[in-house]
N, C-alpha and C positions, 0 to 999 in steps of 0.2 A: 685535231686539237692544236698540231703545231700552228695551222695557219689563224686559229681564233687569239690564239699568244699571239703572234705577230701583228696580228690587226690591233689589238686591246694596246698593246703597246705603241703603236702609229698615233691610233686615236690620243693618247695621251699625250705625247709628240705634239701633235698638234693643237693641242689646251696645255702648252706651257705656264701658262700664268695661275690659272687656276691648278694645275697637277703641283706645281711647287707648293704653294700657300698650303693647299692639303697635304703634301708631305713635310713642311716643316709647323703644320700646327700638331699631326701624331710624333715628329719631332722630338719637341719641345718637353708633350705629356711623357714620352719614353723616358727620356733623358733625364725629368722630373721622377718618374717613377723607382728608376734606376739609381739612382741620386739617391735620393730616400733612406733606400736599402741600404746601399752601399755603406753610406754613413753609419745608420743603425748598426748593421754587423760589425764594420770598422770599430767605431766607437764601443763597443763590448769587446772586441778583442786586444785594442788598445790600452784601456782600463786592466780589462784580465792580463795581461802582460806586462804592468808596470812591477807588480811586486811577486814573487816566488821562491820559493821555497823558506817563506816566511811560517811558522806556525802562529806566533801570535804578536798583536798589537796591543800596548798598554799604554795608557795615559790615565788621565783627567777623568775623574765618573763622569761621562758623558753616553749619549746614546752612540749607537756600534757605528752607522752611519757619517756620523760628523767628525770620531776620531779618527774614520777610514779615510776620508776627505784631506782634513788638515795636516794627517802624517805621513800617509803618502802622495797623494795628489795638490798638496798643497792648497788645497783651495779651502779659507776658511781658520778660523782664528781657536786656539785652546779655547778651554773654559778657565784653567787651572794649569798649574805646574805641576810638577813631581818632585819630591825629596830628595835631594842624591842620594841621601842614607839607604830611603828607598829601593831606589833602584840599585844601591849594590847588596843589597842583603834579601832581595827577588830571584837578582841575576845569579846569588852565590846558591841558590836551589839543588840540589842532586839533579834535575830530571835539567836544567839547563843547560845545551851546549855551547852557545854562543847569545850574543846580547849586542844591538845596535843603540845606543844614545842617537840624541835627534833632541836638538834646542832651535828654535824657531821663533821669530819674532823680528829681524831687523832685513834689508831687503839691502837692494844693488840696483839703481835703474834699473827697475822695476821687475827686476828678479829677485827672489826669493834667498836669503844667507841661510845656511843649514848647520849648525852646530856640531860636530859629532866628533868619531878618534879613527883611529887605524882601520877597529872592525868593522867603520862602515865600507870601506874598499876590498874589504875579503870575502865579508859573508853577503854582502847583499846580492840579489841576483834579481833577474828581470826576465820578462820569456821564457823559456822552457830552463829554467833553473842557470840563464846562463850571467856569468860574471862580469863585474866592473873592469873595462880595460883604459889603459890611457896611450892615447892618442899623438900625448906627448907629455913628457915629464913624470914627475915621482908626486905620490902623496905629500903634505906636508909634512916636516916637523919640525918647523920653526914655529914661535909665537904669531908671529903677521906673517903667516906663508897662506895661501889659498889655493884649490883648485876647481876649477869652473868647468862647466858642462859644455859639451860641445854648440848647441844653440847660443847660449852666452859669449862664447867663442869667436862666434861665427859670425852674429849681430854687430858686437860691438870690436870687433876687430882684433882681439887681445892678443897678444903672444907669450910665450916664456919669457919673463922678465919686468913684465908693466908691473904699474902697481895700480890700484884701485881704491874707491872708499866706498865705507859700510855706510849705509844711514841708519837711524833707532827708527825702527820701527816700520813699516810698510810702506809707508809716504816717502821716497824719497826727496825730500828737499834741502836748501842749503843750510836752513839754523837747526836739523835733526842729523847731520851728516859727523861720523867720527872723521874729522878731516885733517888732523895730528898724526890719526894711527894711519897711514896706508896701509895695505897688504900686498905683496908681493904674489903674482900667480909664477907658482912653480910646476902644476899640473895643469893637461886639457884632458878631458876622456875624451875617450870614443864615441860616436852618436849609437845612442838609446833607445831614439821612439816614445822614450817616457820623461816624465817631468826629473827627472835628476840634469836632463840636456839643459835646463834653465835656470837650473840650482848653483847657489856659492858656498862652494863649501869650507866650514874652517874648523878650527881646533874648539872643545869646547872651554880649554881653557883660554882661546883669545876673543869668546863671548864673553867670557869675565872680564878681563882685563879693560878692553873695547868700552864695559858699562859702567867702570870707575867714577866715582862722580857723577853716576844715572840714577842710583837706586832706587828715585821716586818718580820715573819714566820720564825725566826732564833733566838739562845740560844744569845743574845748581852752581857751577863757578867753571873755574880750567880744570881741565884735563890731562892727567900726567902725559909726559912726554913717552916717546915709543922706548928710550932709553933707560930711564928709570922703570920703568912694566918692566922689561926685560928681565931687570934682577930681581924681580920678585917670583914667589913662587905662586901660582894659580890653582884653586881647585874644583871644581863645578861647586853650585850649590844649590841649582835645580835646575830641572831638565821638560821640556814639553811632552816627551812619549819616547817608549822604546822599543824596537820588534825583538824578535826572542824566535833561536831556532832548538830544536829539543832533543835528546837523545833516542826518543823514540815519540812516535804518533802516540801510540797508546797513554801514552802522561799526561797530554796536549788539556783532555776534560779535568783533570785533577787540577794540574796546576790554576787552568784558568777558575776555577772553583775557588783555590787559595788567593787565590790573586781580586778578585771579585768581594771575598770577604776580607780580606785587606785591613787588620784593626786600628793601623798606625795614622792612614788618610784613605780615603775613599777612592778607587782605582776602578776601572776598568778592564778587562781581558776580552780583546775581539780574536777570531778566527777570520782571517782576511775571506778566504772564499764566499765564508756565510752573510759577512758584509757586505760585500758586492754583488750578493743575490738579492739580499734586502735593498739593495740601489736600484737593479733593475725595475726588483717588484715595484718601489717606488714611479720609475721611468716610462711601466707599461703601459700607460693611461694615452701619455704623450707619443710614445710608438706606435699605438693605435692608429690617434687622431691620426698622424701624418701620413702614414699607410695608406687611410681611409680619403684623405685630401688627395694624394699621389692617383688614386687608384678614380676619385671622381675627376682628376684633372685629365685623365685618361679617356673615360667616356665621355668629357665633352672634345676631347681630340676627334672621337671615331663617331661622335655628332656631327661635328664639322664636314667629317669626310662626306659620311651620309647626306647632309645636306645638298654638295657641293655636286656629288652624285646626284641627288635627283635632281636640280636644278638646272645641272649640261642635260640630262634625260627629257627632258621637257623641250630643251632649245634641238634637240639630236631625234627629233620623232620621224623627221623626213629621212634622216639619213639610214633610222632603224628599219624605214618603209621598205628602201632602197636597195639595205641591203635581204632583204625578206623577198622583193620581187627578184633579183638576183640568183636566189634560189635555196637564202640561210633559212635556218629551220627557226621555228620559235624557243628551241635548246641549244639554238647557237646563239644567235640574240642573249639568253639567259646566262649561258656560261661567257658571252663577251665581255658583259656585265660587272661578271664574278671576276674575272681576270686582271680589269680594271684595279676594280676594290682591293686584291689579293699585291697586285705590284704597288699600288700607292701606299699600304699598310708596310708591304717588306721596306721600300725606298727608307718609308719613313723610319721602322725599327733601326734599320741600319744606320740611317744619319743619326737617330738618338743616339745608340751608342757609340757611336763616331764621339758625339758631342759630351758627352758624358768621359772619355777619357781626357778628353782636350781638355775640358773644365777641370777633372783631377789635376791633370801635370800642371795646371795653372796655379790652381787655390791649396794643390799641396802644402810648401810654403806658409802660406799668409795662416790654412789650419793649423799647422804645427806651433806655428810662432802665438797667434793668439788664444789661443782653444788648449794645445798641449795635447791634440789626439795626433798621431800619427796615419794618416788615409794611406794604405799599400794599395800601389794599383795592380791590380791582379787579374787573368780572363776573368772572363766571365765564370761561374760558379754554377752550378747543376740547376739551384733554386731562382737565379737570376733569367739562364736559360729557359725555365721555365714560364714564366711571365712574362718573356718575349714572346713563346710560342703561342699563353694567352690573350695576348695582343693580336699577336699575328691571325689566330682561330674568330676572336670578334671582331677584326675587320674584316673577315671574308663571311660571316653572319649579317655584319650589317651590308654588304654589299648583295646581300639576296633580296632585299626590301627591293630599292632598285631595278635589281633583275626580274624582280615575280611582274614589276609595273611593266615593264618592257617585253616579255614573256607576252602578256595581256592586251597590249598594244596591237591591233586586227593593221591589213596593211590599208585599208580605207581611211583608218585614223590616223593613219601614220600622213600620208597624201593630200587629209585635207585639214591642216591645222585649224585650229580655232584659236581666234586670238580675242 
């Protein structure tokens, strides 16, 4: 057996042209396949790790979906605002222990302003219930104080000390820009992994202040000076959504109950978990398809090979003869065969996943910055493992096609080709 390895391996040796092409067309499908996955599970664990130990999400009566998006993941616009009065007479509830505010609506080259106070730095958490830390500097508490996520940070260069301008609205351009007020960054967090890394975050009294002069989502004259805001005094007067954590689980269906019948305006009460199921359920359709593409781009990788196999099998008939008069059995011929198919199929899993980290460390980066998913590169995974191994099992399947022809091959035929 040793010496049929070593031959199968020569033979390849010597079809360098063709052994490559065929290991980097299974390649490519590996690396595609793995790719895939990778994202998939990435991307749910990314999402499931932005928000925790949150119980529940209130906004706008909207469907669960779209206020799971817009207030935590940012992506995606209110329907509606919330009351302040609202929300303090929700938050003042017996069964509530904490309460995050969350006002949204004006952006930062091309990141996202977040409105909110103190409690969004102490209770929010992320990952397995873990906490907001800073990187450098203190929460705000001035009027134009800001603290920025580390991706913002990182992008646009900032330090303790700069100052910055908000624009109204999502569009950042120059006739929507409060370019009077700067703000002052006296915080950086820590990096996240999650969308708060790309968030500005401010006071939600210098959301008020910032729209003096906006009320009708338009500049209608000038805009007080940062000096005169100063001495006045600011109070929310609505708000986009707010998470809410509880004294206990067990209250979690009551409140959101009260909160859902809501008689003052129309509310909503999500449970993040059951939200983000509903996203997937949504997402499963699309998981599928690409599964289903990953998985046919596969078999026509271990076509290729097959092909490529029989077509040197056809030019290698004298050699097969050759080695047959020699003294090889027609089950060495057949397992030489299999040996081939077995090392171009391994070369090739291996360079996938070769290829497949190298593309990680690459598009790392560019995913986070555009996308806001966080890809961890991590080994390989049991289930990942697994679909190498069934890679590896159907290239040595289809390499018995091959082998059965060559098996069948008499040495007469072998001797006197027809061409």
């Amino acid at each position: 057996m040793k010496a049929i390895l070593h031959l199968a391996w020569k033979s390849l040796n010597n079809r360098k042209a063709t052994a490559l092409l065929t290991i980097l067309t299974v390649a490519i499908s590996v690396t595609l396949l793995l790719g895939v996955e990778r994202v998939r599970t990435q991307a749910k664990a990314s999402f499931a790790n932005t928000i925790s130990g949150t119980d529940l999400i209130v906004g706008s009566r909207a469907g669960s979906v779209n206020l799971l998006l817009y207030s935590v993941f940012r992506i995606g616009n209110a329907t509606n605002n919330i009351d302040w009065k609202s929300y303090q007479e929700i938050t003042s509830h017996r069964s509530v222990k904490w309460a995050i505010p969350i006002s949204l609506g004006d952006s930062h080259r091309g990141f996202r302003v977040i409105g909110t106070n103190s409690d969004y730095f102490e209770h929010y958490k992320y990952g397995k219930k873990q906490p907001l830390n800073f990187d450098k500097g203190l929460p705000f508490t001035g009027l134009f104080e800001t603290v920025v996520g580390a991706e913002v940070a990182r992008k646009l260069n900032y330090k303790l000390g700069d100052e910055i301008i908000i624009a109204h609205g999502i569009s950042d351009k120059s006739f929507n820009r409060h370019d009077n007020l700067p703000f002052k960054v006296v915080g950086i967090l820590s990096p996240t992994g999650t969308p708060v890394d790309r968030s500005v975050h401010v006071s939600l009294e210098a959301i008020e202040a910032i729209h003096v002069g906006w009320e009708s989502g338009a500049r209608l004259g000038p805009t007080p000076e940062a000096e005169l805001l100063l001495q006045q005094q600011f109070k929310p007067k609505q708000i986009t959504a707010f998470m809410v954590g509880l004294n206990s689980k067990i209250q979690t269906f009551a409140l959101q109950r009260y909160i859902n019948t809501y008689s003052k305006e129309p509310l909503s009460a999500i449970m993040p978990g059951i939200a983000l199921h509903e996203l997937w359920q949504m997402m499963s359709i699309a998981e599928q398809a690409l599964l289903i593409v990953s998985g046919f781009v596969v078999i026509t990788g271990l076509l290729g090979m097959l092909s490529s196999l029989l077509t040197s099998l056809n030019e290698r008939r004298r050699e097969m003869a050759i080695l047959r008069a020699t003294g090889a059995r027609p089950s060495h011929i057949f397992f030489l065969l299999i040996s081939e198919a077995t090392f171009l199929t391994a070369l090739g899993v291996l360079l996938g996943s070769t290829m497949l980290y190298g593309l990680l460390f690459l598009a790392q980066p560019f995913i986070l910055t555009h996308f806001g998913m966080y890809i961890e590169i991590t080994p390989l995974n049991i289930y990942e493992l697994t679909l190498l191994a069934v890679v590896q099992v159907a290239g040595i399947l289809v390499g018995i096609i091959p082998a059965i022809r060559a098996y069948q091959h008499s040495l007469s035929d072998g001797m006197t080709i027809k061409i």
